[in-house]
NUFI-351698 format. One record per residue (C-alpha): chain; x, y, z. Coordinates in nm, 4 decimals. Layout:
NUFI-351698
node unit: A | px: X | py: Y | pz: Z;
...
end
This chain:
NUFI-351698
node unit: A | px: 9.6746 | py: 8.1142 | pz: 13.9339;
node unit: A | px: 10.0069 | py: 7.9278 | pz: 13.8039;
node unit: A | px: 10.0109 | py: 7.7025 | pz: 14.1186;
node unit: A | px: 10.3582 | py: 7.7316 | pz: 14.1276;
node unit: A | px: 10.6272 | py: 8.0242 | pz: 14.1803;
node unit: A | px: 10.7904 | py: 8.1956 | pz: 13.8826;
node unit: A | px: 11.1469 | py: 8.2075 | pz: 13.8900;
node unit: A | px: 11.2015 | py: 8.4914 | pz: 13.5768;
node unit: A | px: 10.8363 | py: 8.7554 | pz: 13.6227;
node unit: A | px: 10.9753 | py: 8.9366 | pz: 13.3449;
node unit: A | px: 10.8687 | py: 8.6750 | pz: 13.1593;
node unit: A | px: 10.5063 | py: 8.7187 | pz: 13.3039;
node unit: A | px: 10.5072 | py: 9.0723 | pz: 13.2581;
node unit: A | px: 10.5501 | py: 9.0965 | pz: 12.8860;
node unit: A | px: 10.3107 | py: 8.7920 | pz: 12.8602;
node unit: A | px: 10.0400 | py: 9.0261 | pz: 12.9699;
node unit: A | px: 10.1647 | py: 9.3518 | pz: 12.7759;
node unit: A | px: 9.9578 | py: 9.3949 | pz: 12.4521;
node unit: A | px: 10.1607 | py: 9.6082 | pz: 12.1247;
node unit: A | px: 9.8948 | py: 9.8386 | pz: 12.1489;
node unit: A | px: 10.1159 | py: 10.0149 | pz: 12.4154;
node unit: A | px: 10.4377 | py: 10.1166 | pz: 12.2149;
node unit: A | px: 10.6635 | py: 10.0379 | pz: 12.4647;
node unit: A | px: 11.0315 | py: 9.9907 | pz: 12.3278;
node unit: A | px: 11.3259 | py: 9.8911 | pz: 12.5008;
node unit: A | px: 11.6548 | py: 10.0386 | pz: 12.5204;
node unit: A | px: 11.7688 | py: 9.8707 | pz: 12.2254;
node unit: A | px: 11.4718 | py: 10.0050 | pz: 12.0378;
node unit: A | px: 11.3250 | py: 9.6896 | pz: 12.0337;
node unit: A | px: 10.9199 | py: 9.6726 | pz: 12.0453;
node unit: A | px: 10.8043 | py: 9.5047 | pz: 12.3507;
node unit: A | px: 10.4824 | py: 9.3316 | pz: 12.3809;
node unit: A | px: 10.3652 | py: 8.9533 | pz: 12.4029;
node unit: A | px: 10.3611 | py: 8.9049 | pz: 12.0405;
node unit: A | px: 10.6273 | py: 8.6799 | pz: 12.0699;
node unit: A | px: 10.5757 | py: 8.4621 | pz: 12.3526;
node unit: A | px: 10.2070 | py: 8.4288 | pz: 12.1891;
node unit: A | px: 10.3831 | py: 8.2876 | pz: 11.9211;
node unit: A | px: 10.5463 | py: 8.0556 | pz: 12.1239;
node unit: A | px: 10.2786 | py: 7.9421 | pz: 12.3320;
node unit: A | px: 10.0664 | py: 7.8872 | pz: 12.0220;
node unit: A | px: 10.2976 | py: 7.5971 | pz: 11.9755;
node unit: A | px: 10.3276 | py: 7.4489 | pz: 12.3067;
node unit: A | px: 9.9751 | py: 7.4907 | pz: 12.3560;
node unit: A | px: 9.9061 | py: 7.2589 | pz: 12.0785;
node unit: A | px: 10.1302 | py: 7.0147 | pz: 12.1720;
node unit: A | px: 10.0140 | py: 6.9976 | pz: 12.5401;
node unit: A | px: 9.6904 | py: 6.9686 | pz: 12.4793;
node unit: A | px: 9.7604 | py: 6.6794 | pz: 12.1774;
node unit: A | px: 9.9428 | py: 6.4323 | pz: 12.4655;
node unit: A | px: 9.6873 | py: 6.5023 | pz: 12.7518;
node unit: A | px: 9.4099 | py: 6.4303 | pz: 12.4990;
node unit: A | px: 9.6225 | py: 6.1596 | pz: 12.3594;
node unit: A | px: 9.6726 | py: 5.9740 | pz: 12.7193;
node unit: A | px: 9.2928 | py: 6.0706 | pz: 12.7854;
node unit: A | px: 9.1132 | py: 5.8850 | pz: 12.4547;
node unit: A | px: 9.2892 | py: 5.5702 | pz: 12.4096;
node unit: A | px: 9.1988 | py: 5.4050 | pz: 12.0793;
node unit: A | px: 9.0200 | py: 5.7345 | pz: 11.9237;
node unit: A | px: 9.1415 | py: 5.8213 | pz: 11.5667;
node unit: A | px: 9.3346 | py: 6.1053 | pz: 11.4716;
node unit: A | px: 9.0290 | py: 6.3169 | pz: 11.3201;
node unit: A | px: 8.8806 | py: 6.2936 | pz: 11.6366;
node unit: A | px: 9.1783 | py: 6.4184 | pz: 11.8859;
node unit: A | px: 9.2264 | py: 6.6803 | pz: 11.5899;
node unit: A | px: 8.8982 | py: 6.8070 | pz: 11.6856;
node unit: A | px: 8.8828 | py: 6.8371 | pz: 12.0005;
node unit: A | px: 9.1848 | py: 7.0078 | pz: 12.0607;
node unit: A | px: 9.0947 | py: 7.2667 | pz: 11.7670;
node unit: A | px: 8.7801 | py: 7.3226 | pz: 11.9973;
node unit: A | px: 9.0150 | py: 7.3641 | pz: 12.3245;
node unit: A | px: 9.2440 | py: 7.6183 | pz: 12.1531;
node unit: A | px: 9.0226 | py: 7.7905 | pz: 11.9558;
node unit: A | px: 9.0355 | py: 8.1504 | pz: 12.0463;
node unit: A | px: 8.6743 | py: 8.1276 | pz: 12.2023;
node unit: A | px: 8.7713 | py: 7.9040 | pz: 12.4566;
node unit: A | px: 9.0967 | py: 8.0818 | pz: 12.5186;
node unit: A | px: 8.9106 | py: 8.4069 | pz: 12.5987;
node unit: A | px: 8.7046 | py: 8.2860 | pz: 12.8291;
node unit: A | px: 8.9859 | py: 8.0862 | pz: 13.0030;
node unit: A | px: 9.1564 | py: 8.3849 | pz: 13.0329;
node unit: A | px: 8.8532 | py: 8.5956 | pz: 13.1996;
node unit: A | px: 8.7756 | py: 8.2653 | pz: 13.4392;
node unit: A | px: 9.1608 | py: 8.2808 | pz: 13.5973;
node unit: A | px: 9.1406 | py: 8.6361 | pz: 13.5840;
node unit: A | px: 9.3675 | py: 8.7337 | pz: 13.3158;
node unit: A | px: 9.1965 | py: 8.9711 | pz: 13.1479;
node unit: A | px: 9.2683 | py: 9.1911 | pz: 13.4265;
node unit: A | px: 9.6328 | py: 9.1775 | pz: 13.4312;
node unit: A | px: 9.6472 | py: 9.2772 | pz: 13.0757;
node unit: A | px: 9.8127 | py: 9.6176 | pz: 13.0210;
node unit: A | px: 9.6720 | py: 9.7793 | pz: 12.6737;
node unit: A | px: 9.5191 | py: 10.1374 | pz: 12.5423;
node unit: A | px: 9.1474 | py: 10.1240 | pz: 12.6011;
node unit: A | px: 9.1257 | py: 10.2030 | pz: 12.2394;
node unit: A | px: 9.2719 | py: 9.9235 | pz: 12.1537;
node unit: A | px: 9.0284 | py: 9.7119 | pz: 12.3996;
node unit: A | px: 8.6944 | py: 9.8329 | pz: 12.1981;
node unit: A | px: 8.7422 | py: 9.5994 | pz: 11.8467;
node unit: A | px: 9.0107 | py: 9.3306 | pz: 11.9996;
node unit: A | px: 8.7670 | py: 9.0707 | pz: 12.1134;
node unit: A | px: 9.0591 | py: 8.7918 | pz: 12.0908;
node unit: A | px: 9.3213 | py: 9.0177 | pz: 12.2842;
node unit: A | px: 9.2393 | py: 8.7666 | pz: 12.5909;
node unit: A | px: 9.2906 | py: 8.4670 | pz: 12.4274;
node unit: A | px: 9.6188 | py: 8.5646 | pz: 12.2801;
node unit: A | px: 9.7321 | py: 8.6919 | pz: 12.6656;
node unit: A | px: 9.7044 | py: 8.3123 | pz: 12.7585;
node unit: A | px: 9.9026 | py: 8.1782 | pz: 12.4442;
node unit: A | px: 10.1458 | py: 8.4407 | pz: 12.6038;
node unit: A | px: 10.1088 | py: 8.2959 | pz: 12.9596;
node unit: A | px: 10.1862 | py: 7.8989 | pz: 12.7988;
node unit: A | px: 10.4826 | py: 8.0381 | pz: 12.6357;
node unit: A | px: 10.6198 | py: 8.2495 | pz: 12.9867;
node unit: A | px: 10.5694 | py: 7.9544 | pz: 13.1616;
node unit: A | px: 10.7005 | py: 7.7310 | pz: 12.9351;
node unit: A | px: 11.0678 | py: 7.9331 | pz: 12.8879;
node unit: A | px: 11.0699 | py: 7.9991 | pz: 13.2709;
node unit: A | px: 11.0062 | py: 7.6483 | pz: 13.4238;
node unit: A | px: 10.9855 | py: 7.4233 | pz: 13.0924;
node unit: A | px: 10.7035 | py: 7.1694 | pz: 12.9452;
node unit: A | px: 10.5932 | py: 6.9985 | pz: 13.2469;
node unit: A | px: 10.4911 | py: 7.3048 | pz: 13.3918;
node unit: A | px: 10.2863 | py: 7.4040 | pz: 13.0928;
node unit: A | px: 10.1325 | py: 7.0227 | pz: 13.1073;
node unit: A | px: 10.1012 | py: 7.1182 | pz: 13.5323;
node unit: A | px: 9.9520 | py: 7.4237 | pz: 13.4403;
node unit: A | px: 9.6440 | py: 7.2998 | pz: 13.1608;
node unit: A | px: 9.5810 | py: 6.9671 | pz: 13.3171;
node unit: A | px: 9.5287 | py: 7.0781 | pz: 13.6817;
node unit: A | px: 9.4840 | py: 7.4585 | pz: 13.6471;
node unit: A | px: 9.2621 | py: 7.4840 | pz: 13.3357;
node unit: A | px: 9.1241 | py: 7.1407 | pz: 13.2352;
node unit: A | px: 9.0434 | py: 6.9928 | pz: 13.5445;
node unit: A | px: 8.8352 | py: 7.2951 | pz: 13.7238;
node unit: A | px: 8.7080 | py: 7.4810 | pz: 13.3794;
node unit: A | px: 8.7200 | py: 7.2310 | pz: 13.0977;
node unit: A | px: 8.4883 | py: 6.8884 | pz: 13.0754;
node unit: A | px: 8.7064 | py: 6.7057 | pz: 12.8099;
node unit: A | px: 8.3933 | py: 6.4303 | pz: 12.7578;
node unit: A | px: 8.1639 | py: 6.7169 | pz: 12.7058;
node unit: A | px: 8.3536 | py: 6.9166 | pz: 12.5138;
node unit: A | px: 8.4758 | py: 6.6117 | pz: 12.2876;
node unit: A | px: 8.0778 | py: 6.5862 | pz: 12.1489;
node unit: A | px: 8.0248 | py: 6.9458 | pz: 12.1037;
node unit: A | px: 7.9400 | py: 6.9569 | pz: 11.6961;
node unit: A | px: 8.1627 | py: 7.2499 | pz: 11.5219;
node unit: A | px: 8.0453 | py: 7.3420 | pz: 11.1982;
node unit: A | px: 8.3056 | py: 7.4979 | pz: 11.0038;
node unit: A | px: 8.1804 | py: 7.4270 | pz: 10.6101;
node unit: A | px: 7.8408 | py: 7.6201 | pz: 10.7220;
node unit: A | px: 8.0404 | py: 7.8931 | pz: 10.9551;
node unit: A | px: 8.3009 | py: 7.9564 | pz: 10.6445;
node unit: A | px: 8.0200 | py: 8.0021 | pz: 10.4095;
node unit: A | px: 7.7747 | py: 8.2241 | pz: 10.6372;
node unit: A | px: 8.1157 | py: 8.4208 | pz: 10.6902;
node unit: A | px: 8.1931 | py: 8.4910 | pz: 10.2937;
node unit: A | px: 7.8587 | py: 8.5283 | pz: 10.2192;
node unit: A | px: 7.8253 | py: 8.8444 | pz: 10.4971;
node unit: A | px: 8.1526 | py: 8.9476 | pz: 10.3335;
node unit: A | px: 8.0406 | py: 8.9228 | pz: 9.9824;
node unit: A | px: 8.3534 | py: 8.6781 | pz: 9.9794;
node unit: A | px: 8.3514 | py: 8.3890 | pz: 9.6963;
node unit: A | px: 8.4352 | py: 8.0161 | pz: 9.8591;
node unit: A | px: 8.4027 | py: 7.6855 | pz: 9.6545;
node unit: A | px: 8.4919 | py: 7.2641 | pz: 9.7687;
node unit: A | px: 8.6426 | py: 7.0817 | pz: 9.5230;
node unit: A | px: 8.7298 | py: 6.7088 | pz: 9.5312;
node unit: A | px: 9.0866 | py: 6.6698 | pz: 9.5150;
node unit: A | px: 9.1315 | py: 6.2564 | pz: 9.5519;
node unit: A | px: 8.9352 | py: 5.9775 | pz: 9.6220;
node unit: A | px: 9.0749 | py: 5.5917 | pz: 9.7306;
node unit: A | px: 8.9544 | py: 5.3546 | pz: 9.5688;
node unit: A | px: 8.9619 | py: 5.1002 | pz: 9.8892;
node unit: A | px: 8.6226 | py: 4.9480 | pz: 9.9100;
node unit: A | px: 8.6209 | py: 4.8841 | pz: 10.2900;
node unit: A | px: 8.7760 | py: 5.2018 | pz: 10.4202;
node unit: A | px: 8.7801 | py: 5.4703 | pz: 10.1271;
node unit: A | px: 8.9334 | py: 5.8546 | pz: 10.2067;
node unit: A | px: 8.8398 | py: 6.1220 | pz: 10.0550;
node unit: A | px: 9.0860 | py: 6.4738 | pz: 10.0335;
node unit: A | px: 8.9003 | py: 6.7855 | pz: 9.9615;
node unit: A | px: 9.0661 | py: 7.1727 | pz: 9.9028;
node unit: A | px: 8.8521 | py: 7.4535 | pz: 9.9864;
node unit: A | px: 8.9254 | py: 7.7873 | pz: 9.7291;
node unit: A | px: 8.8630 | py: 8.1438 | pz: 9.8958;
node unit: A | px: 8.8314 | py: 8.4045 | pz: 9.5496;
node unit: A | px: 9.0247 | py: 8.1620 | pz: 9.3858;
node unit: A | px: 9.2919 | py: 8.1080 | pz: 9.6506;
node unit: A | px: 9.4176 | py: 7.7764 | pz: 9.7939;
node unit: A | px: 9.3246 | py: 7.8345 | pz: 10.1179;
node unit: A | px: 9.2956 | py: 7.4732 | pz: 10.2775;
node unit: A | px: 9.2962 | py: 7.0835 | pz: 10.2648;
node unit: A | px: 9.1493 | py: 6.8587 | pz: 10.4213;
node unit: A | px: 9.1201 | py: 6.4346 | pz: 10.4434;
node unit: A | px: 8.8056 | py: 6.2392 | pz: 10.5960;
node unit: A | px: 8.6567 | py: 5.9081 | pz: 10.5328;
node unit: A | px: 8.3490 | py: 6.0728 | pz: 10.3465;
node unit: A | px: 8.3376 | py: 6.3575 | pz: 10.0963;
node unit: A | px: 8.1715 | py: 6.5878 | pz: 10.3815;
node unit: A | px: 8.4282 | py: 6.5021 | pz: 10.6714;
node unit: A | px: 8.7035 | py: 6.6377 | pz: 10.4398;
node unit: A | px: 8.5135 | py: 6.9385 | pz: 10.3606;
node unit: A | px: 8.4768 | py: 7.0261 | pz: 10.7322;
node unit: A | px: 8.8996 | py: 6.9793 | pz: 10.7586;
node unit: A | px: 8.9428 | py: 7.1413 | pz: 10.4951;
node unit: A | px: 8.7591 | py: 7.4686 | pz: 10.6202;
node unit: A | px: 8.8680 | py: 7.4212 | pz: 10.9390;
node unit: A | px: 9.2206 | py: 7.4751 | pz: 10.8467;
node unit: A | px: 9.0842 | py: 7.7730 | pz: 10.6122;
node unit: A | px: 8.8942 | py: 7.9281 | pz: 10.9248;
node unit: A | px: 9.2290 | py: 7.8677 | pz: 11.1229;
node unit: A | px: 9.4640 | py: 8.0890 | pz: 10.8455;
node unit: A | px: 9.1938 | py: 8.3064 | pz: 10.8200;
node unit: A | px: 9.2463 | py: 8.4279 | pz: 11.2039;
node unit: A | px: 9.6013 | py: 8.3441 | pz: 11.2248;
node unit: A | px: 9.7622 | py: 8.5012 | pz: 10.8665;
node unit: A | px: 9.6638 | py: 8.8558 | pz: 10.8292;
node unit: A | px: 9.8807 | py: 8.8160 | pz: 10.4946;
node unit: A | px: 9.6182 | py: 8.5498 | pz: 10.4071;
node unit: A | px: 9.3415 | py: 8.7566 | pz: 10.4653;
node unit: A | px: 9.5241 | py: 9.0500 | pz: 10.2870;
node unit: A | px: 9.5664 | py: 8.8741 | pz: 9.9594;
node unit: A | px: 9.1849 | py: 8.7304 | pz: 10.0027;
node unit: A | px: 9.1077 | py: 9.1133 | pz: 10.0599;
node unit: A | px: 9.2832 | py: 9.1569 | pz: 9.7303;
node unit: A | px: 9.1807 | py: 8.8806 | pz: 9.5378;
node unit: A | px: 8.8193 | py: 9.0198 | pz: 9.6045;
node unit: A | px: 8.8459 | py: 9.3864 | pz: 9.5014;
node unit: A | px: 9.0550 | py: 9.2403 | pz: 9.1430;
node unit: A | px: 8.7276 | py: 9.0101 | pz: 9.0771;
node unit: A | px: 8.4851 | py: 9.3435 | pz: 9.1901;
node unit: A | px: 8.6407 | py: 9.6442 | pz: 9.0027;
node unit: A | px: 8.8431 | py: 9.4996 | pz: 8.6848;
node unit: A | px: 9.1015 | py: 9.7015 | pz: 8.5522;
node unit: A | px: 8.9777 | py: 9.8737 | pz: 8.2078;
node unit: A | px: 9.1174 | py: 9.8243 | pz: 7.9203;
node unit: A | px: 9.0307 | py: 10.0915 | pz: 7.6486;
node unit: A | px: 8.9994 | py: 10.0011 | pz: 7.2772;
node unit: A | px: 9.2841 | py: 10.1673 | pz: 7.1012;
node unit: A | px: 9.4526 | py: 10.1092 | pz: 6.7239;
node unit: A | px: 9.7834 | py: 10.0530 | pz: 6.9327;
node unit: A | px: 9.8476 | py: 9.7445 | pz: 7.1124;
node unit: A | px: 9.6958 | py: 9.7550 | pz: 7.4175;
node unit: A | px: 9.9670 | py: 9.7420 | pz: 7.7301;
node unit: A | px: 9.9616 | py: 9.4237 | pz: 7.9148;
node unit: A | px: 9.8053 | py: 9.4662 | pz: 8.2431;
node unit: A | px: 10.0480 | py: 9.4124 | pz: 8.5145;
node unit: A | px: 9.9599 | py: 9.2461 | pz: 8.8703;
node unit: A | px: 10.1637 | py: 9.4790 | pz: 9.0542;
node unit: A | px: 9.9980 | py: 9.8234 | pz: 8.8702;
node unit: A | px: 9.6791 | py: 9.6244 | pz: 9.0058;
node unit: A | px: 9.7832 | py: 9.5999 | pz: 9.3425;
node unit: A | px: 9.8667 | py: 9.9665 | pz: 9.3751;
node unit: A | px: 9.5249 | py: 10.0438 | pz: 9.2408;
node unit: A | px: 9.3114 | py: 9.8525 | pz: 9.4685;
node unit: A | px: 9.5488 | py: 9.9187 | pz: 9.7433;
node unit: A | px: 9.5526 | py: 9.7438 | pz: 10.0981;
node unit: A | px: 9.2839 | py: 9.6700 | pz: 10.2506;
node unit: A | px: 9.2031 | py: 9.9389 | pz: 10.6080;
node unit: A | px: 9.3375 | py: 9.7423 | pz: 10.9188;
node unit: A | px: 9.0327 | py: 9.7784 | pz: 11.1023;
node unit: A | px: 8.8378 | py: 9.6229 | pz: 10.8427;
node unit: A | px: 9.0893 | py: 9.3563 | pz: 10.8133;
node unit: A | px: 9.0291 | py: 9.3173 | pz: 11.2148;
node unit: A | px: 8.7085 | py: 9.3498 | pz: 11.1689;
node unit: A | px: 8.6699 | py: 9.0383 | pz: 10.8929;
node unit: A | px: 8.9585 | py: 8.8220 | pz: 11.1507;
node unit: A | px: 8.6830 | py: 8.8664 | pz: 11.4478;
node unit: A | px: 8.3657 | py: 8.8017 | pz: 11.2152;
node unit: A | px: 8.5911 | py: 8.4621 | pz: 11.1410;
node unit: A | px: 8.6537 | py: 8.3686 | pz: 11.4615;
node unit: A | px: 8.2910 | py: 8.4394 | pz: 11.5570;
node unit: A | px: 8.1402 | py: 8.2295 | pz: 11.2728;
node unit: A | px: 8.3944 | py: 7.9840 | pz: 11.2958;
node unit: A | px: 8.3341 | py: 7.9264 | pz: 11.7247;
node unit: A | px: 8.0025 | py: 8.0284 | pz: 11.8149;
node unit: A | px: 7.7274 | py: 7.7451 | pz: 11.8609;
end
């Protein structure tokens, strides 16, 4: 799989070990691949960025930005994963395995990281250009595949009952070249930004990187979740003779509550589904 030998497997093993286990160890400490996902998220990126930089001399920075977004989106991790035969090695309570459609995908983030603190960047670059991209990933093909992510975004609030709105942010006023920067607002939120050289090229960035939080900040989605049930159910104010209390945020918050962390899962996977599926 690796195409080379480990030298720490402890490394490997905790790659592969989802939270939904509980496992601890003798310090106390949770175990699971939480980490190293974190980790690999990172080196993923920046693996991925230089062989795609060596690969299409000349191509602009939107366009790299793309096509790696559409290498390590979660999508193309899981199936990654299931084609090497990860998802097999992945130790988890079947529970957990019945609403975690992106467990997969976050197992190989784990795997980049292992690799990457047991044998160091060139092995990650090893592993993705001649384990992954060469026998499962067609970088021309894959470079022309048309992602959506204004009309994914939207079709993903709208199932949600979930308020998004563009707004034009700047605009250049160079003639030959002009750029446009765009902000996308989730129930009022700042949720992402985005430059292009037309009005609809930012929009797509700029709900790209929305999509992106959306699936990678659960405190994002939380305060969406939030934001939502304020703008829904309004906090009453009675008509009295006395002044009328102010209305604090954090009362509000209690109120509402946080939002069920199934539904929150629930909301992450409709994201990721919207956001990846053709």
């Amino acid at each position: 799989m690796l195409g080379f030998y480990p030298r720490n497997i402890q490394l490997y093993q905790e790659a592969l070990l989802h939270k939904s286990l509980l496992v601890k160890s003798e310090k106390g400490r949770p175990v699971n691949n939480e980490r190293l996902e974190f980790l690999g998220d990172a080196v993923l990126d920046a693996v991925v960025a230089e062989i795609l930089y060596k690969k299409f001399e000349g191509k602009r920075e939107g366009f790299l930005t793309n096509t790696r977004s559409k290498i390590v989106q979660r999508e193309t991790l899981n199936r990654l994963a299931t084609e090497i035969g990860l998802d097999k090695l992945i130790k988890y309570t079947a529970r957990q395995s019945s609403h975690n459609s992106y467990m997969c995908g976050n197992a190989f983030e784990a795997l980049i990281g292992a690799i990457y603190l047991d044998r160091g960047y060139e092995a990650c670059k090893y592993f993705m250009e001649h384990r992954i991209i060469g026998p499962f990933i067609d970088l021309e093909k894959i470079s022309k595949k048309e992602v959506n992510f204004k009309s994914k975004l939207i079709e993903w609030s709208q199932k949600n009952r979930i308020e998004v709105a563009f707004q034009l942010v700047t605009q250049s006023h160079d003639q030959a070249s002009p750029t446009f920067e765009s902000e996308v607002l989730i129930e009022g939120i700042a949720s992402g930004r985005g430059t292009g050289y037309s009005k609809k090229e930012s929009q797509q960035h700029a709900a790209e990187q929305a999509m992106g939080r959306i699936k990678k900040e659960k405190g994002f989605l939380e305060q969406i979740l939030q934001a939502k049930e304020a703008r829904e159910n309004p906090p009453v104010v009675e008509e009295t003779s006395e002044p009328a209390p102010a209305v604090v945020l954090a009362d509000v918050r209690e109120e509402v509550g946080h939002a069920d962390a199934q539904e929150q899962e629930r909301i992450i996977r409709e994201a990721e589904e919207a956001a990846f599926q053709d």
